[in-house]
N, C-alpha and C positions, 0 to 999 in steps of 0.2 A: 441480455447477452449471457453465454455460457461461461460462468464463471472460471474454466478450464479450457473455452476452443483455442484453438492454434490463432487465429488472426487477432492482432493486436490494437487494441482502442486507440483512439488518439487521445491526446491531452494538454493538458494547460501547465502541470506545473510537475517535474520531475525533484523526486529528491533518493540520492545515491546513497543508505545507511551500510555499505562494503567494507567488514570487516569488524563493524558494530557488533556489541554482544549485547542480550538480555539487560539492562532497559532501554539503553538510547536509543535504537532503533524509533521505538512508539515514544519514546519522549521528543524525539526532531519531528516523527510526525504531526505530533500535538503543537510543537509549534508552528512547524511550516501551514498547517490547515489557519489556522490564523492570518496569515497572510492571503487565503484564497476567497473566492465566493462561494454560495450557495452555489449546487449543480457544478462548480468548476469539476475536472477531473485528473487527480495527483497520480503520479505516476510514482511506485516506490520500489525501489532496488534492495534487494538483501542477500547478506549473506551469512546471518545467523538462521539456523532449523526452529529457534523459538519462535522463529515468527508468522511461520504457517499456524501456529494458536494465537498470537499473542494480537496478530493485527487483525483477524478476522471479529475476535472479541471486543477490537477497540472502536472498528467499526459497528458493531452491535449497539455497544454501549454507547456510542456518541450518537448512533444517527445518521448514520454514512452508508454508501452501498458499495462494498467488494463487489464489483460487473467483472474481473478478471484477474487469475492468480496464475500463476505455472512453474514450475521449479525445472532448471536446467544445468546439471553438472554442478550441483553447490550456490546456483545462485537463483534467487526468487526474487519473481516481479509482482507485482501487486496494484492494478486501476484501481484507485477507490473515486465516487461520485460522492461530492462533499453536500450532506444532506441539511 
């Protein structure tokens, strides 16, 4: 999937980090992914601009796959597939 189209993935597990700053945001991610399975797919809400770098990276680094991101008026969604 295009990490940027307009239609939105479904998924298993939503987590809202709205009004989080640089580090919570990927610190609830780290744990919430804990809670999921392999292949589940986390849906994440933000509304810190660090984290167009910060989650893409974290996905890198862990093993995960960003399938879709998109930023609208201040607030960014982000599918990660838990690898």
């Amino acid at each position: 999937m295009d990490p940027t189209s307009d239609s939105l993935p479904t998924h298993d597990a939503e987590l809202d980090t709205s009004g989080l700053y640089c580090p919570e945001p990927v610190m609830l991610m780290h744990n919430r992914v804990r809670d999921l399975e392999t292949g589940n797919i986390l849906k994440v809400i933000a509304t810190d601009p660090a984290t167009t770098r910060d989650i893409p990276k974290f996905c890198n680094f862990l093993g995960h796959e960003l399938i879709h991101q998109r930023e609208d008026q201040g607030t960014y969604l982000y599918f990660i597939r838990l690898g």
